[in-house]
Biotite code that builds the C-alpha atoms (Angstrom):
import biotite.structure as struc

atoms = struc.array([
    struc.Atom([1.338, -66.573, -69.660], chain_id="A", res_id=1, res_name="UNK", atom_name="CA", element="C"),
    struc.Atom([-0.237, -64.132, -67.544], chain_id="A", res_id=2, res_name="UNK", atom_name="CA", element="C"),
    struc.Atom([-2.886, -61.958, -68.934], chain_id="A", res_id=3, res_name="UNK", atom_name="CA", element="C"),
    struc.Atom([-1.581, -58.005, -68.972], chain_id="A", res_id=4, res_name="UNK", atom_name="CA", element="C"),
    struc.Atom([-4.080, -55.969, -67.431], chain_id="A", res_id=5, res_name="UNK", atom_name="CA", element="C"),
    struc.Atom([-4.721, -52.128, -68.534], chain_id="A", res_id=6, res_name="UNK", atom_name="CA", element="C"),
    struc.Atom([-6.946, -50.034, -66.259], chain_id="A", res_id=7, res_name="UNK", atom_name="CA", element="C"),
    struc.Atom([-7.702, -46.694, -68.665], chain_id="A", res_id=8, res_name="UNK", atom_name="CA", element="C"),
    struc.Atom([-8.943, -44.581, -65.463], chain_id="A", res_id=9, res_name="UNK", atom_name="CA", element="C"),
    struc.Atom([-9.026, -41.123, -67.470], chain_id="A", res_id=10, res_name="UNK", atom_name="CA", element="C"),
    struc.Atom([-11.866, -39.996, -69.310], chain_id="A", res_id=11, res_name="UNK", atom_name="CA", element="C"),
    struc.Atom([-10.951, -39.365, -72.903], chain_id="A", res_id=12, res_name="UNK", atom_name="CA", element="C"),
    struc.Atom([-12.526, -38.418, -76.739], chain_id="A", res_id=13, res_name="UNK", atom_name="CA", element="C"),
    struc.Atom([-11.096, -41.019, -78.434], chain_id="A", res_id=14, res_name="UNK", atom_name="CA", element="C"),
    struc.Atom([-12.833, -44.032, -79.231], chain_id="A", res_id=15, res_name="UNK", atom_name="CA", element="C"),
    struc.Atom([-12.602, -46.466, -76.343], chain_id="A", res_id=16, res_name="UNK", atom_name="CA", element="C"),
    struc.Atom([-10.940, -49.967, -76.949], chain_id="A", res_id=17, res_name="UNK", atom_name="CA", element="C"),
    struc.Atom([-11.889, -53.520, -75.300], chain_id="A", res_id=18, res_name="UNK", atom_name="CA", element="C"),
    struc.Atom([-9.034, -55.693, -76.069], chain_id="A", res_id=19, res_name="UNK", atom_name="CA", element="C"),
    struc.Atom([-5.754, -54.954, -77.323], chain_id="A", res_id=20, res_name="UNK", atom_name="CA", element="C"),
    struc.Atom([-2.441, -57.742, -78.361], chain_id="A", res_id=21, res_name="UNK", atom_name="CA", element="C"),
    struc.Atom([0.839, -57.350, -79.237], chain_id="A", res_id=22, res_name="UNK", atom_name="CA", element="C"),
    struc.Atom([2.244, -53.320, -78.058], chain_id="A", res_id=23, res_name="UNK", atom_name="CA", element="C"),
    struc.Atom([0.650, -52.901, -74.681], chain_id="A", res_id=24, res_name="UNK", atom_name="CA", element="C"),
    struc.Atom([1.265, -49.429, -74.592], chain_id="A", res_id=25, res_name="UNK", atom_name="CA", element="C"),
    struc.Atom([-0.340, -48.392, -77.275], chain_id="A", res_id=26, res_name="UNK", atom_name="CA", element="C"),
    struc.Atom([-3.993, -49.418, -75.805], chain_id="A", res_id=27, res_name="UNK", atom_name="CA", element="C"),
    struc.Atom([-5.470, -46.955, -78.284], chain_id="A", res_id=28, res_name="UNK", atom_name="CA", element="C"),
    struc.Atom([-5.745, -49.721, -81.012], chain_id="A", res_id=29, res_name="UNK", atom_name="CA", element="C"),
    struc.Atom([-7.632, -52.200, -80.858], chain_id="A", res_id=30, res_name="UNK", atom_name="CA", element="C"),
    struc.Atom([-6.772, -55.555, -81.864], chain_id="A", res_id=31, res_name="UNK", atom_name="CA", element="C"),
    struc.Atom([-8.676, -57.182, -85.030], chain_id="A", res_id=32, res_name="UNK", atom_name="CA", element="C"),
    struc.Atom([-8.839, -60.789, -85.193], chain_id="A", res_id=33, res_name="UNK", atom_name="CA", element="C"),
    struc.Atom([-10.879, -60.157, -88.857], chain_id="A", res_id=34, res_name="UNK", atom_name="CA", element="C"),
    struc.Atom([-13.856, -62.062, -89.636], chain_id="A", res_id=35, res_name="UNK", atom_name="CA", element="C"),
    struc.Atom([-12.806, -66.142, -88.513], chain_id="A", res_id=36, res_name="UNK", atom_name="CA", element="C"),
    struc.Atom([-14.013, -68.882, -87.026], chain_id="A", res_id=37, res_name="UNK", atom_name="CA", element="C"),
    struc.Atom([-13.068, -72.684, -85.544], chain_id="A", res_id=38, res_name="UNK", atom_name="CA", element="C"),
    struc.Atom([-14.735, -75.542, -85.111], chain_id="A", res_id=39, res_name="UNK", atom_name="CA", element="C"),
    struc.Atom([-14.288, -77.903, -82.090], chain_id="A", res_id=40, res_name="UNK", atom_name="CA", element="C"),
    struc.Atom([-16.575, -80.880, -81.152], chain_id="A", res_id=41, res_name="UNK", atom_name="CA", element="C"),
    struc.Atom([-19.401, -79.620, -79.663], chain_id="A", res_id=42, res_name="UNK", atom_name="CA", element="C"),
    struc.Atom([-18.946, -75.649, -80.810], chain_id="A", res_id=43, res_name="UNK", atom_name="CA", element="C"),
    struc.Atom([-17.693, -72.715, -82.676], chain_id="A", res_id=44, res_name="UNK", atom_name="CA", element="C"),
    struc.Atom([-15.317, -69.961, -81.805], chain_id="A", res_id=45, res_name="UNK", atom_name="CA", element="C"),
    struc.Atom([-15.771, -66.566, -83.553], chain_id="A", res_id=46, res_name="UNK", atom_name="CA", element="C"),
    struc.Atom([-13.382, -64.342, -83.717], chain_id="A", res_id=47, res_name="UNK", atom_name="CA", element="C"),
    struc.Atom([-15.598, -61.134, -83.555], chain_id="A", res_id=48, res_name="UNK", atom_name="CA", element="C"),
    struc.Atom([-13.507, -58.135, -83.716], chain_id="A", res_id=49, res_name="UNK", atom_name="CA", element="C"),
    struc.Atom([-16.847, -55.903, -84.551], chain_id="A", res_id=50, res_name="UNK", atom_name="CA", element="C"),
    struc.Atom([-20.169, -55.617, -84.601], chain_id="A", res_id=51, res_name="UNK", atom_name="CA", element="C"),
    struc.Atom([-20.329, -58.239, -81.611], chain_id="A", res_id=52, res_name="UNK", atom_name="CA", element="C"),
    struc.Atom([-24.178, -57.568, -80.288], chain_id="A", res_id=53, res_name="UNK", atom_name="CA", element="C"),
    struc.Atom([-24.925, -57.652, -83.837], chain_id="A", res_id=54, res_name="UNK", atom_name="CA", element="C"),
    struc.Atom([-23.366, -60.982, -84.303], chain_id="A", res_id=55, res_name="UNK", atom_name="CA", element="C"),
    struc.Atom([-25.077, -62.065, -81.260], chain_id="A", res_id=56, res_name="UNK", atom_name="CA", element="C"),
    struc.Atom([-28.887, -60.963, -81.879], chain_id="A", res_id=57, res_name="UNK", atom_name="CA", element="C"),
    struc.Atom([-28.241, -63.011, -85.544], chain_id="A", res_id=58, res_name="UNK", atom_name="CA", element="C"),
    struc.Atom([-27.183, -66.043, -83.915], chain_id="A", res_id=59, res_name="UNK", atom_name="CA", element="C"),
    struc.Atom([-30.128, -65.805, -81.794], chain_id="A", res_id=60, res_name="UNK", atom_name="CA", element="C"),
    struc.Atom([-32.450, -66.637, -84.491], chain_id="A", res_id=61, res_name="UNK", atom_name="CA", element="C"),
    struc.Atom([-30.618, -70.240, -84.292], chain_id="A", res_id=62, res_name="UNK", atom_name="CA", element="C"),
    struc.Atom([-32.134, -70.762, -81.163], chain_id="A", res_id=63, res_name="UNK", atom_name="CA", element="C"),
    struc.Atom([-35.272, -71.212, -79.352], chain_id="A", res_id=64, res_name="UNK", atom_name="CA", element="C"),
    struc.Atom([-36.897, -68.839, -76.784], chain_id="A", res_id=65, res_name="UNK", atom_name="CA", element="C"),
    struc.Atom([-37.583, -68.175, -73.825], chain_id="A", res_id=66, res_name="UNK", atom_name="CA", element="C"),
    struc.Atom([-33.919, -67.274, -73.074], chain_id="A", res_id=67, res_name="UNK", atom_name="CA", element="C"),
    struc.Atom([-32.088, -65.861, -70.184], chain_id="A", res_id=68, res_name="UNK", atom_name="CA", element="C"),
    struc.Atom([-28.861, -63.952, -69.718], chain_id="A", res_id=69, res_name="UNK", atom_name="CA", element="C"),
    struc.Atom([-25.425, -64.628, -67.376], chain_id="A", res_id=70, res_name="UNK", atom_name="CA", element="C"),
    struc.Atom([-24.011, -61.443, -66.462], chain_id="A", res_id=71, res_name="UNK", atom_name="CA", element="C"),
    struc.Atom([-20.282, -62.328, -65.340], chain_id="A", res_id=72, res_name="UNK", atom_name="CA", element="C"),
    struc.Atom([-18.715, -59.383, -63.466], chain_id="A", res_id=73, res_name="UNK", atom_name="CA", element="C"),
    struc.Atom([-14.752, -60.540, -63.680], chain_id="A", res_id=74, res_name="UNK", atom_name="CA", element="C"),
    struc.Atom([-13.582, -56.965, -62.920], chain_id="A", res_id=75, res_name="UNK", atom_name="CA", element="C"),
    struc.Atom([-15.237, -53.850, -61.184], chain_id="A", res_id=76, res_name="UNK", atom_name="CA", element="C"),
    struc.Atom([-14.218, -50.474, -60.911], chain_id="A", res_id=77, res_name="UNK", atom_name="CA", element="C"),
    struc.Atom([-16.751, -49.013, -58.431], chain_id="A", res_id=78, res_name="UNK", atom_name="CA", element="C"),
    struc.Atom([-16.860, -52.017, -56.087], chain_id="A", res_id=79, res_name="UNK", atom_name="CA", element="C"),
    struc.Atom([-19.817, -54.098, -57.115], chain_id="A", res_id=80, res_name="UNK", atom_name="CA", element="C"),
    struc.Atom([-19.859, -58.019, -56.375], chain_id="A", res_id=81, res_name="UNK", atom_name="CA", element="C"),
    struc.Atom([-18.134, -60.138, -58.455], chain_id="A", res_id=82, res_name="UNK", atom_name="CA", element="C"),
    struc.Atom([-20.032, -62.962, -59.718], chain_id="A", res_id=83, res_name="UNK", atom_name="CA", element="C"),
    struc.Atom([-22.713, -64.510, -62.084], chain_id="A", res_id=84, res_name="UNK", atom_name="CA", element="C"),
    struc.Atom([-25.365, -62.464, -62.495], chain_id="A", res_id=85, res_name="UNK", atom_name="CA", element="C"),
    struc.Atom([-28.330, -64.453, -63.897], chain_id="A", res_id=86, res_name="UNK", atom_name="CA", element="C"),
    struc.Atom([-31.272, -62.724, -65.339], chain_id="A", res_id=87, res_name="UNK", atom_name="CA", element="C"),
    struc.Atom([-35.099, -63.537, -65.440], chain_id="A", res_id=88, res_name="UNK", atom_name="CA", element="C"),
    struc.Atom([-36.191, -64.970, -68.271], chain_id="A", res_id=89, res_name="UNK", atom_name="CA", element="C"),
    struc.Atom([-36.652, -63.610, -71.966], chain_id="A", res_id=90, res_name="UNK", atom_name="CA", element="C"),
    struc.Atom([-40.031, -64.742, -73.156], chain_id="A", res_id=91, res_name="UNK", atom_name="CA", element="C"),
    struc.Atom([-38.885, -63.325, -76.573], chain_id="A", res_id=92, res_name="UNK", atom_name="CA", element="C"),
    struc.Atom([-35.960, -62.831, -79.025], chain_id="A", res_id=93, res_name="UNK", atom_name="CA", element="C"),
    struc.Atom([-37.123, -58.990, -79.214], chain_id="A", res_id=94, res_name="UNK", atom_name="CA", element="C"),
    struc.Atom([-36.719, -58.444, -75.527], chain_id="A", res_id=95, res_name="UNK", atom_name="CA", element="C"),
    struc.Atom([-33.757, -59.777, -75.010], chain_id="A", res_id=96, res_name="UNK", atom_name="CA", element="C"),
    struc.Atom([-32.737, -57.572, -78.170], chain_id="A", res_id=97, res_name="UNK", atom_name="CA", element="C"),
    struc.Atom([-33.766, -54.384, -76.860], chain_id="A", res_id=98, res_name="UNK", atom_name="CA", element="C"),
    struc.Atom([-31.497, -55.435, -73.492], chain_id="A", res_id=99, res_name="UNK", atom_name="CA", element="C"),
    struc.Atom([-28.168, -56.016, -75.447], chain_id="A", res_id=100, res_name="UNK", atom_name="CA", element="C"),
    struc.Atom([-29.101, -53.100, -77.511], chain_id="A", res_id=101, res_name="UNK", atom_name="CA", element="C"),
    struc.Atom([-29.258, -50.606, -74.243], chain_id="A", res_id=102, res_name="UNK", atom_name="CA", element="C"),
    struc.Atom([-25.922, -51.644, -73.323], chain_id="A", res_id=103, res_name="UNK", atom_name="CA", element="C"),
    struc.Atom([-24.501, -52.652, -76.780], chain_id="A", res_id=104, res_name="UNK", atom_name="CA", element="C"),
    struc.Atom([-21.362, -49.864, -75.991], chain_id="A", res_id=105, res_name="UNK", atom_name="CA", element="C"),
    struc.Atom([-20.581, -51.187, -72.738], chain_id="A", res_id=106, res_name="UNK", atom_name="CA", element="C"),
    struc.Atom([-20.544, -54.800, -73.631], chain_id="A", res_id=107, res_name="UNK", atom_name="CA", element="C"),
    struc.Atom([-18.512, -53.701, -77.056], chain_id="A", res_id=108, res_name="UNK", atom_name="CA", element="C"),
    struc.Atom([-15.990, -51.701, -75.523], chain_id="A", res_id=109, res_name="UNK", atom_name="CA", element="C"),
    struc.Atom([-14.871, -52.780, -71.420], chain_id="A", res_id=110, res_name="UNK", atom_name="CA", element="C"),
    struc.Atom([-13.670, -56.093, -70.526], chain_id="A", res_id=111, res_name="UNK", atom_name="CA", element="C"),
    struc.Atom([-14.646, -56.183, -67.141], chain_id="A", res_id=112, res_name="UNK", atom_name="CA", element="C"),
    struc.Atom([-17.440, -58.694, -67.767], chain_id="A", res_id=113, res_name="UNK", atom_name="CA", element="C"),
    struc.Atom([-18.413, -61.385, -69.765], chain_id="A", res_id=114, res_name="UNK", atom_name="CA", element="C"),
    struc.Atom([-22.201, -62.295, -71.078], chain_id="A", res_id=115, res_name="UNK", atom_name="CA", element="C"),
    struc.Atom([-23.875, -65.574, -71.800], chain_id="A", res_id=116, res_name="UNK", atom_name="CA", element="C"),
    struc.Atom([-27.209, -66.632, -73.695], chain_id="A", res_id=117, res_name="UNK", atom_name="CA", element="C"),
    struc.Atom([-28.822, -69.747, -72.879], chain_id="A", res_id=118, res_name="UNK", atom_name="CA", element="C"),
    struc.Atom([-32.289, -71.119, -73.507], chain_id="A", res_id=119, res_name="UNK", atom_name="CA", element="C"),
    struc.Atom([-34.620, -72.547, -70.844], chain_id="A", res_id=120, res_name="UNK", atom_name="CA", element="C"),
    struc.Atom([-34.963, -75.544, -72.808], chain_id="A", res_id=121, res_name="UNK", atom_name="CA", element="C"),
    struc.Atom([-30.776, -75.555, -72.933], chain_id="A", res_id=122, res_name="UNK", atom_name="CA", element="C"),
    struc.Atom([-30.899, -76.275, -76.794], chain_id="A", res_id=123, res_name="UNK", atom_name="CA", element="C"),
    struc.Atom([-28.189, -73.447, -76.769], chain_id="A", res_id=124, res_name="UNK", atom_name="CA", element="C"),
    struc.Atom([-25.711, -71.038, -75.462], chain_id="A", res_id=125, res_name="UNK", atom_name="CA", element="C"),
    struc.Atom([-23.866, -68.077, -76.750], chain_id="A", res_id=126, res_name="UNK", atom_name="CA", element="C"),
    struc.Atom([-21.299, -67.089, -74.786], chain_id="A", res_id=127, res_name="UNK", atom_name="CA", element="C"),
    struc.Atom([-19.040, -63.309, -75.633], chain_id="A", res_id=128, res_name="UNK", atom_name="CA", element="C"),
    struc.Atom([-16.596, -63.369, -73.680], chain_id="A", res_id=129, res_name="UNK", atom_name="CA", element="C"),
    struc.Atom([-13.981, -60.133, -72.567], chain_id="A", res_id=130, res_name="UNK", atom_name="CA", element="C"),
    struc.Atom([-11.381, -61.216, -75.135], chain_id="A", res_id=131, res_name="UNK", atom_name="CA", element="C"),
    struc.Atom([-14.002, -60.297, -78.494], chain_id="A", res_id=132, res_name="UNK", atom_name="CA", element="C"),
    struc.Atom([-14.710, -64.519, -78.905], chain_id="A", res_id=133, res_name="UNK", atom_name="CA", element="C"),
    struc.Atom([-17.826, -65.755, -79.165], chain_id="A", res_id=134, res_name="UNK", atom_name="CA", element="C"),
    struc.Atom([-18.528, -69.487, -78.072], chain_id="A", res_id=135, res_name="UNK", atom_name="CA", element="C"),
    struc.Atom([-21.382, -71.001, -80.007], chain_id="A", res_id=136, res_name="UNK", atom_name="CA", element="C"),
    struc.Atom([-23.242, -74.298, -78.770], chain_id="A", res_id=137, res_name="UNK", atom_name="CA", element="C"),
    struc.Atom([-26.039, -75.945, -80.242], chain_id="A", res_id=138, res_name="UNK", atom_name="CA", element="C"),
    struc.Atom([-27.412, -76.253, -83.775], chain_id="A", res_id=139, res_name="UNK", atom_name="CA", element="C"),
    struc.Atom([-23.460, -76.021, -85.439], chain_id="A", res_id=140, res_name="UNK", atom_name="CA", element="C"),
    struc.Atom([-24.515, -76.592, -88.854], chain_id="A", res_id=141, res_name="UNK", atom_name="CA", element="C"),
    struc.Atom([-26.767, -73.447, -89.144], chain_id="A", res_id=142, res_name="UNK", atom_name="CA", element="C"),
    struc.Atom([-24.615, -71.669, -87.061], chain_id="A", res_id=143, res_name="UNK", atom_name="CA", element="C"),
    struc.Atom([-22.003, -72.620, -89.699], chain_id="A", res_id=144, res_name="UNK", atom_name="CA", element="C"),
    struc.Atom([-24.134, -71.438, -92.454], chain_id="A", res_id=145, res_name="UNK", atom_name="CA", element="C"),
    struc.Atom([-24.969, -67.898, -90.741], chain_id="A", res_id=146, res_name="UNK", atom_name="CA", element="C"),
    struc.Atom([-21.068, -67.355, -90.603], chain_id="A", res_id=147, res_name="UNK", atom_name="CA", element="C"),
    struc.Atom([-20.934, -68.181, -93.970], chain_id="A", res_id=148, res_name="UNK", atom_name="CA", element="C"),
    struc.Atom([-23.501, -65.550, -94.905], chain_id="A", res_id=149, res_name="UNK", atom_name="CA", element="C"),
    struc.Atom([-21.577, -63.226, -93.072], chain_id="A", res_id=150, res_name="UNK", atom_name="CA", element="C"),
    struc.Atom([-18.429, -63.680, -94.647], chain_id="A", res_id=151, res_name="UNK", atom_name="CA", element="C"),
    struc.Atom([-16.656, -65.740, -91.684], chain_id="A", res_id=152, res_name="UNK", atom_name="CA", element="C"),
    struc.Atom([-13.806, -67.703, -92.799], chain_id="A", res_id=153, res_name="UNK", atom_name="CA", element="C"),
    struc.Atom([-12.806, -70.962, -91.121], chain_id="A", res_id=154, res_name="UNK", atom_name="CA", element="C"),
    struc.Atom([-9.498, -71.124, -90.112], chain_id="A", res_id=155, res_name="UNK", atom_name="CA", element="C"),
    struc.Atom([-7.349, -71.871, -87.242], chain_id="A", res_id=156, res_name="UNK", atom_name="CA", element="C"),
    struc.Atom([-7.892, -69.922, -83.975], chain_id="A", res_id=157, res_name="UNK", atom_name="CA", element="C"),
    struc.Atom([-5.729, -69.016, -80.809], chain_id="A", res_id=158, res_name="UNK", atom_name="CA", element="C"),
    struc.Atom([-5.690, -65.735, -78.520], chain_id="A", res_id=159, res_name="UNK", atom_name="CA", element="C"),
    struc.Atom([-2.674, -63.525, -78.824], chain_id="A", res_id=160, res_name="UNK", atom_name="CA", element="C"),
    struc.Atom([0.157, -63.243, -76.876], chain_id="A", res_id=161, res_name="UNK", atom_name="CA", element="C"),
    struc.Atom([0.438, -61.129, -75.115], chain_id="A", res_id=162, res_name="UNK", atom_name="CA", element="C"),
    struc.Atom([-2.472, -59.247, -74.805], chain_id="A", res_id=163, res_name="UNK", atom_name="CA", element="C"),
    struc.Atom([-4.233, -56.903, -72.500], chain_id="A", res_id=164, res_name="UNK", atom_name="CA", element="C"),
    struc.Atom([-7.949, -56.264, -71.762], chain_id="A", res_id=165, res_name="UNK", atom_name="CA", element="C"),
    struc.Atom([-9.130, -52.529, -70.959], chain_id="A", res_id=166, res_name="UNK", atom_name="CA", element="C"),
    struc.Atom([-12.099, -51.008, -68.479], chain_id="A", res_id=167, res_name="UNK", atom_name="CA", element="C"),
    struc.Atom([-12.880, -47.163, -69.065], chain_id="A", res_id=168, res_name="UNK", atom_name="CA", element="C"),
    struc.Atom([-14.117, -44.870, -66.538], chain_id="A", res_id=169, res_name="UNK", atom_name="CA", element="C"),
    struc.Atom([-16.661, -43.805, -68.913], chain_id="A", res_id=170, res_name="UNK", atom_name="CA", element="C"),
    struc.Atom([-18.569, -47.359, -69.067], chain_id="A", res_id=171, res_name="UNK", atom_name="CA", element="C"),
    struc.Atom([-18.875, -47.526, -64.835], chain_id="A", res_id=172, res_name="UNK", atom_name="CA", element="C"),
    struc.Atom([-22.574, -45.679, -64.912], chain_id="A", res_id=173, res_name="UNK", atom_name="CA", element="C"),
    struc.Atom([-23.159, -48.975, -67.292], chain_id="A", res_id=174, res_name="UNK", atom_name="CA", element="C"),
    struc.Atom([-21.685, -51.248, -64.754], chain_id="A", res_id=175, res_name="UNK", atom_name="CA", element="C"),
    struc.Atom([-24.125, -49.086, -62.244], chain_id="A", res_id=176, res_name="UNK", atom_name="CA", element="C"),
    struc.Atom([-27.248, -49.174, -64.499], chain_id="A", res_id=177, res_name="UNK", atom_name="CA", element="C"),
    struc.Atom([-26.767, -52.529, -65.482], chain_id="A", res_id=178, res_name="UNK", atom_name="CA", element="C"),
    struc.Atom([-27.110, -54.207, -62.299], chain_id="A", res_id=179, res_name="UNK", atom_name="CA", element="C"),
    struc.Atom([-30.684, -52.752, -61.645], chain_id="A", res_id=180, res_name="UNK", atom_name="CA", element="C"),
    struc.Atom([-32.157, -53.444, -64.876], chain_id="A", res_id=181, res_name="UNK", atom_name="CA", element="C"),
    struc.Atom([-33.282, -56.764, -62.877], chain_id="A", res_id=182, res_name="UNK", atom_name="CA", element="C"),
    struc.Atom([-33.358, -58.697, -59.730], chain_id="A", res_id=183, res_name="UNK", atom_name="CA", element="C"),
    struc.Atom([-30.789, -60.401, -60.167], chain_id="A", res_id=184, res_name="UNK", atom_name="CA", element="C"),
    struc.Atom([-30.411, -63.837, -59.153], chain_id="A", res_id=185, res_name="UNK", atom_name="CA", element="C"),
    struc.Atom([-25.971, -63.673, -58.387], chain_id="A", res_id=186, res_name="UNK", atom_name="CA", element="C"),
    struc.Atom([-23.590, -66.903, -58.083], chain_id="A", res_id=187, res_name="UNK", atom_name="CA", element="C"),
    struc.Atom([-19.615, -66.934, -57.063], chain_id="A", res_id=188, res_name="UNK", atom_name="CA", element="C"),
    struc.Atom([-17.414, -66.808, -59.721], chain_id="A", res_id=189, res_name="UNK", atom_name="CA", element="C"),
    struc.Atom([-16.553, -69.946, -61.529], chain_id="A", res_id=190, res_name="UNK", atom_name="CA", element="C"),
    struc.Atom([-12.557, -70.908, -61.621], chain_id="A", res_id=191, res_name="UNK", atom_name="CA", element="C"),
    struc.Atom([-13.122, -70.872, -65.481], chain_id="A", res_id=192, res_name="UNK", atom_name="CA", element="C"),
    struc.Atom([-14.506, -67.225, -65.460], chain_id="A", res_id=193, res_name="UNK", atom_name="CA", element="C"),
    struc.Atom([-11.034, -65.450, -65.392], chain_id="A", res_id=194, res_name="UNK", atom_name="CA", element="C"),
    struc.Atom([-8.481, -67.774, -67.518], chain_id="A", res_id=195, res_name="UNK", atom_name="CA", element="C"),
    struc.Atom([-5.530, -66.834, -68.797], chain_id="A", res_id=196, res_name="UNK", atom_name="CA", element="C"),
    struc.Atom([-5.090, -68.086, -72.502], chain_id="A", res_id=197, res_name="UNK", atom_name="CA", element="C"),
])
């Protein structure tokens, strides 16, 4: 099924929403997956309806510095290049903290973009993507256990159908700023970037 796509292109009050499912025209509330994840092979999916940077910067104590960060521009609104955006490298969790903490509202609340995580030493890789999932690779079994602190519940997990992804005039001086926090080393989009499930 192909993904419904909502531009919100008028500044508003209210709170602004990432990801909505089910009644496309009411993009004003945003869809809650609650507090779940699945286990596959090799990683976890977490369905993170809040709090996602948060989740993030906790699963980062599962992994080992230096890290680095994929910026993946699927969507602009004021003409930047699409693409992978790949950072220079973290030498510690706290400064890659402080980055996802600047933008912690943009990433939260516009789809336009996913981010990934990885380590140098590719012992693992955090990936939010624009639908409010988080993949998790690497250590699973403390992973597991943060979840589990967290009160995550494992259960079954699919996106829903249909559903609808939202960028807000009010985040493009993030997609602006963003872009020169770094020189930015940028790749083409991958085929698996935009998907539709």
């Amino acid at each position: 099924m192909k993904l419904s796509r909502i531009f919100n292109t008028k500044k508003t009050t209210k709170k602004l929403v990432k990801f909505v499912a089910g009644d496309l025209n009411r993009p004003e509330i945003e869809f809650d997956y609650g507090k779940i994840f699945e286990q596959s092979d090799n990683s976890i999916i977490i369905a993170a309806s809040k709090n996602q940077i948060e989740l993030l910067t906790d699963l980062l104590n599962d992994l080992e510095p230096p890290f680095y960060i994929l910026y993946v521009l699927v969507v602009s609104r004021i003409g930047q290049e699409l693409g992978r955006y790949q950072s220079p490298i973290f030498e510690t969790k706290r400064e890659l903290t402080e980055f996802l903490n600047r933008y912690q509202k943009y990433f939260e609340t516009d789809a336009r973009h996913h981010i990934w995580i990885g380590t140098v030493e590719n012992n693992g890789l955090l990936v939010y993507d624009q639908h409010n999932v988080v993949f998790a690779y690497g250590n699973i079994n403390k992973f597991r256990t943060r979840l589990a602190k967290n009160r995550y519940k494992e259960q079954d997990f699919s996106f829903p159908v249909p559903h609808g992804h939202l960028y807000h005039e009010e985040n493009d001086k993030y997609e602006k700023s963003i872009l020169t926090e770094f020189e930015w080393e940028l790749f083409p989009l991958q085929s698996n970037d935009i998907y539709d499930e």
